[in-house]
LOKOLPA-554511 format. One record per residue (C-alpha): residue in three letters; x, y, z. Coordinates in steps of 0.001 Angstrom, whole numbers, plus 500000, padded with zeros to 6 digits. Example, Ala and Ser with C-alpha at 12.3 -4.5 7.8 and 13.67 -1.06 7.14 Angstrom:
REM residues 2
Ala512300495500507800;Ser513670498940507140;
***
This chain:
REM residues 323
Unk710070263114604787;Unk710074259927606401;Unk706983257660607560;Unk706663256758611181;Unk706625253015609567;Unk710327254029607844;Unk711504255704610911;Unk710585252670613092;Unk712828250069610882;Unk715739252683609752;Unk718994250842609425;Unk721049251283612120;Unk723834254135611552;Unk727242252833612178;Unk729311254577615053;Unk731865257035614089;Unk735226256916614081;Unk738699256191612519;Unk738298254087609085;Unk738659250235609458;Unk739573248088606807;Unk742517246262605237;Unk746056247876605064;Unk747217250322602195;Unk750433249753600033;Unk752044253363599650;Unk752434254460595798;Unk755777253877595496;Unk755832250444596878;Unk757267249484600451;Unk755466247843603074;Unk752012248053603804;Unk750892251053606269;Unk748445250280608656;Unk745778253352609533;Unk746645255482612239;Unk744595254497615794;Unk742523257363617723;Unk744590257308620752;Unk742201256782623984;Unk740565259946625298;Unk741604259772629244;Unk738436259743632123;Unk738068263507632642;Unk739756263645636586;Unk737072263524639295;Unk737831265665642061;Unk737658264211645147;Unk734756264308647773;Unk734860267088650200;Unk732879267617653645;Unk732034265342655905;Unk731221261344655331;Unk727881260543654713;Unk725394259631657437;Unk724710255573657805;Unk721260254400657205;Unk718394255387659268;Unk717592251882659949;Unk720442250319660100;Unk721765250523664452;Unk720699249427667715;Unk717119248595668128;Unk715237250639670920;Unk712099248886672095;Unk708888251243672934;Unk707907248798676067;Unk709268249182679166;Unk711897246501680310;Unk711934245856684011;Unk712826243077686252;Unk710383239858686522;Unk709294238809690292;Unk707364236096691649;Unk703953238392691000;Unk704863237551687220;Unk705112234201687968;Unk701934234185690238;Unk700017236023686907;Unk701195233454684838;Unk700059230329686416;Unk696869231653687875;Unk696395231846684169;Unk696994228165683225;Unk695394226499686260;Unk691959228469685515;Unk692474227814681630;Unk692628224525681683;Unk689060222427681981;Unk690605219674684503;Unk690638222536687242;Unk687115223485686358;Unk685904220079686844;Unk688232218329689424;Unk686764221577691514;Unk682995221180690182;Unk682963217373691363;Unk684730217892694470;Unk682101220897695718;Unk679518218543694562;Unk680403215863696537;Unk680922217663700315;Unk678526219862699655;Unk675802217469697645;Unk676524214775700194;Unk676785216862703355;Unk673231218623702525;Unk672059215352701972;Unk673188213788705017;Unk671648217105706837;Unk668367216660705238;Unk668232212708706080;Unk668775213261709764;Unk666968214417712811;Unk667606216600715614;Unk667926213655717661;Unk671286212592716417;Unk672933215912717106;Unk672391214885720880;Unk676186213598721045;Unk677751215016718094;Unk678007219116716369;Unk675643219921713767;Unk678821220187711485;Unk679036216636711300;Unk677389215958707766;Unk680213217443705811;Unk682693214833706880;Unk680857212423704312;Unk681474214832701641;Unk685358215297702260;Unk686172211897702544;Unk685447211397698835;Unk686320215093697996;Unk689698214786699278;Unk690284212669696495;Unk689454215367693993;Unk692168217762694964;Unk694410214468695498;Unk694276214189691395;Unk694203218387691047;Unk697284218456692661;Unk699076216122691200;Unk697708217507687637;Unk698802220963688049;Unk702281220096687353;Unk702407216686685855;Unk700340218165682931;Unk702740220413681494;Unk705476217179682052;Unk703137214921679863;Unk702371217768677001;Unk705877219358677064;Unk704983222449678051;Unk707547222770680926;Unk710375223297678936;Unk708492226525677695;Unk707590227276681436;Unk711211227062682375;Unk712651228323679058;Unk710082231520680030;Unk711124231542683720;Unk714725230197684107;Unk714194230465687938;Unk712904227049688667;Unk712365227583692130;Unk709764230681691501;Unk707836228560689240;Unk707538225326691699;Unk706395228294694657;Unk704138230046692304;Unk702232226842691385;Unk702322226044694747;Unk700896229361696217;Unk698306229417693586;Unk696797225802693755;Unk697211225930697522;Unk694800229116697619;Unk692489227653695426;Unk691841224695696968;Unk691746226261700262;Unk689193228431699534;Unk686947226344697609;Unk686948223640700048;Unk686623225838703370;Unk683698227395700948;Unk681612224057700651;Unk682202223399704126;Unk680942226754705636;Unk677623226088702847;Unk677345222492704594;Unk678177223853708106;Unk675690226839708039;Unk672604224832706554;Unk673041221567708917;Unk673449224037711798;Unk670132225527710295;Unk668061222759709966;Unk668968221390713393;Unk668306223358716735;Unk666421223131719880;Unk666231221426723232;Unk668717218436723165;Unk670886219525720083;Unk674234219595720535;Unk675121223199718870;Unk679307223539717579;Unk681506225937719523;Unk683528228540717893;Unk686278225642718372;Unk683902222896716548;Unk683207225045714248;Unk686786226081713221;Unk687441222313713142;Unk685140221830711033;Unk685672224408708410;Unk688785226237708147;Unk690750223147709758;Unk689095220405707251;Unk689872222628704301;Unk693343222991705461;Unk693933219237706157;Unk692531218704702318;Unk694439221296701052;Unk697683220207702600;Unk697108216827700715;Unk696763218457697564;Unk700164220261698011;Unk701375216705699142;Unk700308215375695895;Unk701899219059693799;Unk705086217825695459;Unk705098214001694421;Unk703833214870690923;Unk706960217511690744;Unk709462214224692191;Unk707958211532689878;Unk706869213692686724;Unk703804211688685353;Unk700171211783686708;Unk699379208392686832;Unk701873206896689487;Unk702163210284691304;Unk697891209690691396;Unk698281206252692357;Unk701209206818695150;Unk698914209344696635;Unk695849207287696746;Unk698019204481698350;Unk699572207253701145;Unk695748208469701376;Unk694115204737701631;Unk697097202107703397;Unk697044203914706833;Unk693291203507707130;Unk693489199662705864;Unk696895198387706961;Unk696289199215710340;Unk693420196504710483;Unk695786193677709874;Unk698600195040711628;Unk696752195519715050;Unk695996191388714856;Unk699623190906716386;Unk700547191823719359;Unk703421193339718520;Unk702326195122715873;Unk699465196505717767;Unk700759199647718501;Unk702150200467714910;Unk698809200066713641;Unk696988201744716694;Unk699075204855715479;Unk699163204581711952;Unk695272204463712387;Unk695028207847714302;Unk697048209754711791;Unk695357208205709217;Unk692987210490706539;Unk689681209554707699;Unk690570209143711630;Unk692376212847711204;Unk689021214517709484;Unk686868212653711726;Unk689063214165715076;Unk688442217350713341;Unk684460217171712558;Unk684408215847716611;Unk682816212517715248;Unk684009210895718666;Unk684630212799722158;Unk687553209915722337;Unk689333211402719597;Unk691514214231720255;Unk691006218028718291;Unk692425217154715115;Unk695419219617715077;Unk698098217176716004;Unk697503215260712869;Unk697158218371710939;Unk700212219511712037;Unk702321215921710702;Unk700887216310707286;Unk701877219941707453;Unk705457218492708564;Unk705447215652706048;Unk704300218136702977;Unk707006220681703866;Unk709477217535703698;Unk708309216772700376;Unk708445220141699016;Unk711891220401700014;Unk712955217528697985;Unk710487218626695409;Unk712794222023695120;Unk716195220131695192;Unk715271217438692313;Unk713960220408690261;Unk717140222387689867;Unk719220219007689631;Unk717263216984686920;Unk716911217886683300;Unk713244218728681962;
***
């Protein structure tokens, strides 16, 4: 009987098998006779594999997707940048300062004035003030929208996401376009409604449907035709501050030049007309600030025709040029 100590550290039993050791001389002399060799038992023969082949490996294969895969349209595109512009905090306050400013100013101007200057003029006049300085607001919006993702890269991630380059450029148009539109037309109903409000009676010159329309829907259009002026130079020269600073020069030189130009003779008429389709000649024509003036649609209808120009060769320079 052996101890589980003994049993633990037992000398290792040597394999079995044929007798090694040094070659034996027969007994009656002769050479040497080595011991025979145990000739090598053969693999037992494996039949061979019958039925059919085995199946591959459950994961190995296609890949099938559980979502839905369906063709992208410009409502994708529309989703996607209605997300960025209302993500971002310049849009929040470009937007904040610029209802501020016609309708902060406009009310003002409304509260600071009697009913005795509305003899001449609409009641909608006091939210001209505002627009001339919150024109400038969507001037900068617009030109951010797009230069923005040009300064921080993120275009080539737009583009890589939407290969279409033409969808994006008309969804970030259609998007900013609406907003703008409707914020502005929104201060300028506020400042339209309240001055209109404050002022009646004998004397007081109340706005026609015409006035009125002017005043509103057609200033918010003439802003908001800037601002997609100022998408489509930002999309041509690709960084915000000379796209910011051409537009304040297109917004500003036609309402300065004009002043120098109209001191020769022959130059009279260059600046009599650069001055009437100038920014604040064109919103004043539309607010009626002077029966000389004429409606206001004729200019709004040249920027219309000058942004559409610019888009155009916004378009073409976007699927030419590299990112």
């Amino acid at each position: 009987m052996t101890t589980p100590y003994q049993q633990q550290y037992q000398a290792p039993v040597p394999p079995q098998g044929p007798p090694q050791g040094p070659p034996q001389s027969p007994p009656h002399g002769g050479p040497p006779q080595t011991p025979p060799q145990a000739a090598p038992q053969a693999a037992p023969h494996q039949p061979a594999p019958s039925g059919p082949p085995s199946q591959p490996y459950a994961g190995v294969g296609p890949y099938t997707s559980p979502i839905p895969i369906r063709q992208t349209h410009l409502g994708n595109a529309l989703a996607s940048e209605w997300t960025k512009i209302k993500s971002v905090r310049s849009t929040i306050w470009t937007l904040g300062v610029m209802v501020a400013l016609v309708a902060g100013i406009g009310l003002l101007v409304a509260a600071g004035t009697s009913d005795s200057d509305y003899e001449t003029v609409p009641t909608t006049l006091p939210g001209f003030f505002g627009t001339l300085l919150g024109q400038l607001c969507i001037v900068t919006l617009g030109v951010l929208v797009i230069t923005s993702e040009y300064g921080t890269g993120m275009i080539r991630t737009t583009l890589t996401a939407s290969p279409q380059r033409s969808r994006v450029l008309t969804a970030k148009a259609l998007v900013f376009f609406t907003l703008s539109f409707t914020t502005t037309t929104i201060a300028l109903v506020l400042v339209a409604l309240a001055s209109t409000g404050m002022h009646g009676g004998a004397g007081v010159q109340e706005p026609t449907s015409d006035q009125f329309l002017g005043a509103t829907v057609g200033a918010g259009l003439y802003v908001s035709l800037l601002g997609l002026l100022s998408l489509a130079v930002g999309c041509m020269l690709r960084h915000s501050a000379g796209a910011i600073t051409t537009m304040l020069g297109v917004v500003l030189l036609p309402a300065i030049l004009p002043a120098f130009l109209m001191m020769s003779d022959s130059l009279r008429d260059l600046g009599e007309k650069m001055q009437e389709y100038s920014s604040p000649q064109s919103l004043a024509a539309l607010f009626r600030l002077d029966e000389s003036l004429n409606s206001g649609w004729p200019q709004l209808w040249a920027l219309a025709g000058v942004t559409a120009g610019a888009m155009i060769a916004a378009y073409v320079l976007l699927e030419k040029r590299d990112v």
